[in-house]
C-alpha positions in Angstrom: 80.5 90.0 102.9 81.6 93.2 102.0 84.3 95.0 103.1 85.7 98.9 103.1 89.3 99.4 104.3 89.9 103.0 105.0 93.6 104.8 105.4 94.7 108.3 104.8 96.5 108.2 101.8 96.9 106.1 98.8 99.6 108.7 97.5 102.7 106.9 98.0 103.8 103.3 99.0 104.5 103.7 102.6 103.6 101.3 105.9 100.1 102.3 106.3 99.0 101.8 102.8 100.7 98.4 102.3 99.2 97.6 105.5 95.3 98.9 104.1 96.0 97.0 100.4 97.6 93.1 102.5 94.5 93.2 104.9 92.0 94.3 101.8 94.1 91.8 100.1 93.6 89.0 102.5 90.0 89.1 103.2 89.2 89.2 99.2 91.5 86.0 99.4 88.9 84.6 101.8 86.0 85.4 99.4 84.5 88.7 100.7 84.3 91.8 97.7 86.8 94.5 99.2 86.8 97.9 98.6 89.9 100.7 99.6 89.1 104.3 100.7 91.7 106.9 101.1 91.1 110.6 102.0 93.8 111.0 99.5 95.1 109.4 96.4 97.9 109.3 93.9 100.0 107.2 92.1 100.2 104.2 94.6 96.3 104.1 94.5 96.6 103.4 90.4 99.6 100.9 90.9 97.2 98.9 93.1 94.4 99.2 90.9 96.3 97.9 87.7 98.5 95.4 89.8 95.6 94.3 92.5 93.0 94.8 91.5 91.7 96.5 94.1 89.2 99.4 93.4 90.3 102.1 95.2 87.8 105.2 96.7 88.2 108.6 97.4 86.5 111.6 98.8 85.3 112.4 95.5 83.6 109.3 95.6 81.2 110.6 98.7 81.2 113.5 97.4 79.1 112.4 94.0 77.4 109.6 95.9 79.1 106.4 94.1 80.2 104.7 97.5 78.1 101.8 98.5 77.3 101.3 102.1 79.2 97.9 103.1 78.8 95.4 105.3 81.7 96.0 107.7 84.3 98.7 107.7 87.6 98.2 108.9 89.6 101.7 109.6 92.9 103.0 109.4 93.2 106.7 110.6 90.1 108.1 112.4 89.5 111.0 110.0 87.9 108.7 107.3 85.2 107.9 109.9 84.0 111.3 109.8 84.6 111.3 106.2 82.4 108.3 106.0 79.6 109.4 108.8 79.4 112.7 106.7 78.1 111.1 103.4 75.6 108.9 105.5 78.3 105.9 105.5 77.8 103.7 108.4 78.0 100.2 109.4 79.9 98.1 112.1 83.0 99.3 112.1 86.6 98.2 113.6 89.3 100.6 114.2 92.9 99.8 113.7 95.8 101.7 114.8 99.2 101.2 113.4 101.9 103.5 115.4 102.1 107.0 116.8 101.6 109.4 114.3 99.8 112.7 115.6 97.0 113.1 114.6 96.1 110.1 112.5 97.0 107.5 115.3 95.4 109.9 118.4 91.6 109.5 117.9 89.0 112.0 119.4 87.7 110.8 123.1 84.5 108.9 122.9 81.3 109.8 123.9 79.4 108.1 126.4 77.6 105.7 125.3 79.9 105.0 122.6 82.1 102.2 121.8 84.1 101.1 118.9 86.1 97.4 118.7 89.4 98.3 118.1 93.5 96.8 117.6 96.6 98.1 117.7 99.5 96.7 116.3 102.0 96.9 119.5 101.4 97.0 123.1 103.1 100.8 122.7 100.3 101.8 120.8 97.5 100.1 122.2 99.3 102.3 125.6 98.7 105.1 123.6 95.0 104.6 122.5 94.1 103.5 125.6 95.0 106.8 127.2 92.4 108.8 125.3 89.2 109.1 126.8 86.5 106.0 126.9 88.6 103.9 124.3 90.5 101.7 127.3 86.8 100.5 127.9 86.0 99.5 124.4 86.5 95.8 123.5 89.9 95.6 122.1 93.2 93.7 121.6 97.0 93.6 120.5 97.1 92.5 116.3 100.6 92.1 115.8 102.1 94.0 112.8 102.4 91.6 110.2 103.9 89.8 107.4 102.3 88.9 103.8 105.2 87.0 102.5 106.0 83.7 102.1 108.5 81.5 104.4 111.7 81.3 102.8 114.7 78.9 104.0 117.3 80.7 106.3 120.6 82.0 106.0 123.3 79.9 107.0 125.8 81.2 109.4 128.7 82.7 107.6 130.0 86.6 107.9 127.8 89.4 106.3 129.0 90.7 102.7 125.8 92.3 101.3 123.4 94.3 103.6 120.2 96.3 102.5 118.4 99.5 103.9 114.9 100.1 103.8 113.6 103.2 104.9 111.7 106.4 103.5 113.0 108.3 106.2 116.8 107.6 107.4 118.7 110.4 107.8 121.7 111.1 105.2 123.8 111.0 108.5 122.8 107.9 110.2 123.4 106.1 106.5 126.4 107.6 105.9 127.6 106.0 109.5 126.3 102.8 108.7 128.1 102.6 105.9 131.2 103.6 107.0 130.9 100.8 110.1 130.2 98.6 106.7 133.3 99.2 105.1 135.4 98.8 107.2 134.3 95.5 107.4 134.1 94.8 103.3 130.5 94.1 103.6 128.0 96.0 100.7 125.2 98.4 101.6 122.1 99.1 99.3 119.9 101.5 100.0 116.1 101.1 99.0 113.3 104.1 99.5 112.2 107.3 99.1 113.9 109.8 98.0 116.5 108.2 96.2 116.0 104.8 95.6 112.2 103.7 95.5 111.4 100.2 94.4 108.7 97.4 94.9 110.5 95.3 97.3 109.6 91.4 97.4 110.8 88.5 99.2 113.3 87.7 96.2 114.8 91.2 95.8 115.5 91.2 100.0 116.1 87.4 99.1 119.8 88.4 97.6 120.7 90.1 100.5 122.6 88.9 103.4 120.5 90.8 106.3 118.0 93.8 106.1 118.7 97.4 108.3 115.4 98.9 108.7 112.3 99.4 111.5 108.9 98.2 111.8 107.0 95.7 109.0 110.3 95.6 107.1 111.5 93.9 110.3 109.1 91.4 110.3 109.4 90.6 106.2 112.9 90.3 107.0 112.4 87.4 109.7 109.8 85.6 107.5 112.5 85.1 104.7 115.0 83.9 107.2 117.4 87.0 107.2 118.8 88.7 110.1 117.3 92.0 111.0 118.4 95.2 112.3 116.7 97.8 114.1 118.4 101.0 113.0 116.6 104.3 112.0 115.4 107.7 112.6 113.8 106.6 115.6 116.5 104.7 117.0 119.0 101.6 116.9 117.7 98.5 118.9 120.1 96.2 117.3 119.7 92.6 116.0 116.1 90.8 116.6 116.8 87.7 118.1 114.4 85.5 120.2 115.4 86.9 123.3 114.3 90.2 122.7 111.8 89.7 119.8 108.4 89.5 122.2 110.0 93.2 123.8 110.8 94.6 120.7 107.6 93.5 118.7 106.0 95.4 121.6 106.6 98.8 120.4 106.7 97.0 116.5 110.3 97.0 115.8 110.4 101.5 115.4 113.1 101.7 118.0 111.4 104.2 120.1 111.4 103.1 123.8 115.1 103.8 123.9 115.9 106.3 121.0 119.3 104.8 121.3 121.5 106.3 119.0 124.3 103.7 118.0 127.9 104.6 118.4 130.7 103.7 115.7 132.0 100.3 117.5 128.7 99.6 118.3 127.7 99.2 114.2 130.9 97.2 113.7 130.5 95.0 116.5 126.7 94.4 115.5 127.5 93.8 111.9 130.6 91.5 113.2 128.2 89.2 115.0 124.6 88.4 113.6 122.4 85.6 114.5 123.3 82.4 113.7 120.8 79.9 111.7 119.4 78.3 114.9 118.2 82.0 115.8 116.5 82.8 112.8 114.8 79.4 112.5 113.4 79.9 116.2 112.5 83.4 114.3 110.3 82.4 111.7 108.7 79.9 114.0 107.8 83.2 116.3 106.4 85.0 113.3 104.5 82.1 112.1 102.8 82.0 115.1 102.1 85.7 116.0 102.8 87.7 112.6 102.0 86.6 109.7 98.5 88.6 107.7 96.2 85.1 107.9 97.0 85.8 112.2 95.9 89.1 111.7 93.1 88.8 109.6 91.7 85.9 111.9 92.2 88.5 114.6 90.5 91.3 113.1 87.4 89.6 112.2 87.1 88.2 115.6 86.5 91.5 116.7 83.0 92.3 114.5 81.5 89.9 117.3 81.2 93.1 119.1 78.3 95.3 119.2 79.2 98.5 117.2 76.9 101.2 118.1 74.9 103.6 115.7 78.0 105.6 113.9 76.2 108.7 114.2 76.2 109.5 118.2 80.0 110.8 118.2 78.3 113.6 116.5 80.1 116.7 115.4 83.0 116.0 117.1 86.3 115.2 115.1 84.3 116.3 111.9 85.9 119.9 111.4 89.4 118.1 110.2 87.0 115.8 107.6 85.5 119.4 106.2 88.0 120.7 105.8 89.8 117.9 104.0 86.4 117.9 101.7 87.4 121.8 101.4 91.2 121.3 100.4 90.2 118.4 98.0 87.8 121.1 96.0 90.7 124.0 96.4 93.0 121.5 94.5 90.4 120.4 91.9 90.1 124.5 91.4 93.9 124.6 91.4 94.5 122.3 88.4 91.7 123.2 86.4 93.6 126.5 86.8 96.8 124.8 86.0 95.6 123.5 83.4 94.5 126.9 81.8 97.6 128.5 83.2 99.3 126.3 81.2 97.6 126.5 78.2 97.8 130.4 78.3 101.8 129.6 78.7 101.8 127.7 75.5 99.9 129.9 73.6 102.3 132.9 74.9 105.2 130.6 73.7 103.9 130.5 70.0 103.4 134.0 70.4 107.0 135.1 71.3 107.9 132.8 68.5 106.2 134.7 66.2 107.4 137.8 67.4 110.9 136.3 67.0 110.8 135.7 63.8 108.9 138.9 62.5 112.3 140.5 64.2 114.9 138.2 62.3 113.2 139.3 58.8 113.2 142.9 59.8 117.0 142.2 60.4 117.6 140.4 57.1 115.4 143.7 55.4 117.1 146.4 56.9 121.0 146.5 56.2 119.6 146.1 52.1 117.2 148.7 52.4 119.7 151.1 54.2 122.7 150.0 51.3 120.0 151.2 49.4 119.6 154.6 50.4 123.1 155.2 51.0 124.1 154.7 47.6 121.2 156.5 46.5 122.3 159.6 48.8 126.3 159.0 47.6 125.4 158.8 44.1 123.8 162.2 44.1 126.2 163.7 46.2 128.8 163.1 43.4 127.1 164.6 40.8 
């Protein structure tokens, strides 16, 4: 079988596209030839070509006709339908939707007539969805956000002395809180992501730490290896999982949303002063085993191709203007660095130029104090005859 797996952007390591390359990832595991497709690309799309092995499409790719129709498509971010459906790119398709992010996460109403199997990774999202025109009808079902890493054995129950962040997005503030809860407790805080820090994270780097601060699939790798997590971001501070809230907190995947609670001062100390024991992050991994790990999802995912999927061309026009005009910016920035490029070139040559120019002028300035001792001795020794 052949698989696509579309998301909006291979640019930069982020939830979405790790959550495009595990699935990809996955089903080549299970023998099927997989294929990524971002509307745009950058430097993570190379890292997972050299490190995965996983080719990795573009729209340049429709645009010159090399994409291959597939057997199934599996899609992140409904503007890569359109993308797709433009080039002539159809087959049974099932969409996936990973959080709230306007407009990559609110798809265009259906048509009638039209129906597309579909998941979501939280009941929060699936809420969402659902409350766009004709997709509540459409067969569909919760896929819990996931895990790819490997069971590791938990942390015994002893007080915290080395904590990592890991989040693209926290706020200067809201680290700079944490960390002073932290001290004041002697416990170390690393931060990993974007901007300052970014780094491949695996289950041995996270391994060395005592627990993990962070929101969403980070959450979830954190349980796997047995380490306490907190919920504690941008979007707001939910605290330790443990198994009594882990089934309502899974339900809006770990972002901290439903209560935007921002954390006070005693709060962070007293959370940091009392993580879960060892008995609570075994019953832990035995819930994620069962409800998040990427083998669960896959198995879920695939289930859902045993729905009809209609011909891919009767949403029409609608929802195509934003694919256009993708097509349109993707030209404008080819244009732009083949100007770069000659802009750049016209800089250098304009550099060799002035240093020309520079030194013409520093041998007129060696010349011209000679040439004038010159002619004023010429004009003295004739004034003194």
């Amino acid at each position: 079988m052949e698989y696509l797996v579309t998301v909006a952007s291979l640019e930069v390591r982020d939830g979405s596209s790790l959550a495009a390359c595990e699935v990809a990832d996955a089903l080549r595991s299970r023998g099927h030839t997989v294929t990524l497709f971002a509307l745009r690309r950058g430097e993570f799309a190379a890292w997972v070509e050299s490190h995965l092995q996983l080719k990795c499409r573009t729209v340049a790719d429709l645009a010159d006709g090399t994409l291959a129709t597939p057997d199934r498509i599996i899609l992140f971010h409904w503007p890569s339908y359109f993308a797709l459906a433009n080039a002539g790119i159809g087959a049974p398709t099932v969409f996936g939707f990973l959080g709230h992010q306007p407009p990559l996460e609110n798809p265009p109403p259906l048509v009638a007539g039209l129906e597309f199997p579909w998941f979501a990774v939280s009941e929060m999202t699936a809420d969402n969805v659902s409350r766009v025109a004709g997709w509540s009808a459409a067969p569909h079902r919760v896929v819990r956000n996931w895990t790819a890493w490997d069971e590791k054995p938990v942390r015994d129950t002893r007080p915290l002395s080395r904590v990592a962040i890991v989040s693209n997005r926290m706020t200067d503030e809201l680290e700079q809180n944490f960390r002073t809860a932290a001290e004041e407790l002697d416990i170390d805080v690393v931060r990993f992501g974007l901007p300052k820090n970014p780094q491949v994270l695996t289950d041995d780097v996270l391994g060395e730490f005592d627990a993990v601060v962070s929101l969403g699939r980070s959450v979830l790798d954190a349980m796997r290896i047995g380490r306490p997590a907190l919920i504690y971001d941008i979007h707001g501070a939910d605290g330790w999982v443990t198994p009594a809230v882990v089934e309502e907190r899974a339900a809006e995947s770990f972002a901290g949303r439903r209560h935007a609670h921002v954390a006070t001062h005693e709060e962070l100390r007293h959370w940091l002063a009392n993580p879960p024991t060892t008995d609570e992050l075994r019953a832990l991994q035995v819930w994620v085993n069962t409800h998040a790990t990427i083998d669960v999802a896959v198995d879920d995912i695939e289930s859902l191709f045993l729905d009809t999927t209609p011909d891919p061309h009767l949403w029409g026009r609608f929802g195509a203007v934003p694919v256009e005009l993708l097509g349109e910016i993707a030209g404008l920035k080819a244009s732009l660095a083949t100007r770069e490029v000659q802009v750049r070139k016209l800089n250098a040559q304009r550099e060799i130029e002035l240093e020309h120019i520079k030194k013409l002028e520093s041998i007129i300035a060696r010349m011209r104090p000679k040439w004038l001792v010159r002619v004023v001795s010429k004009i003295t020794m004739r004034g003194s005859r």
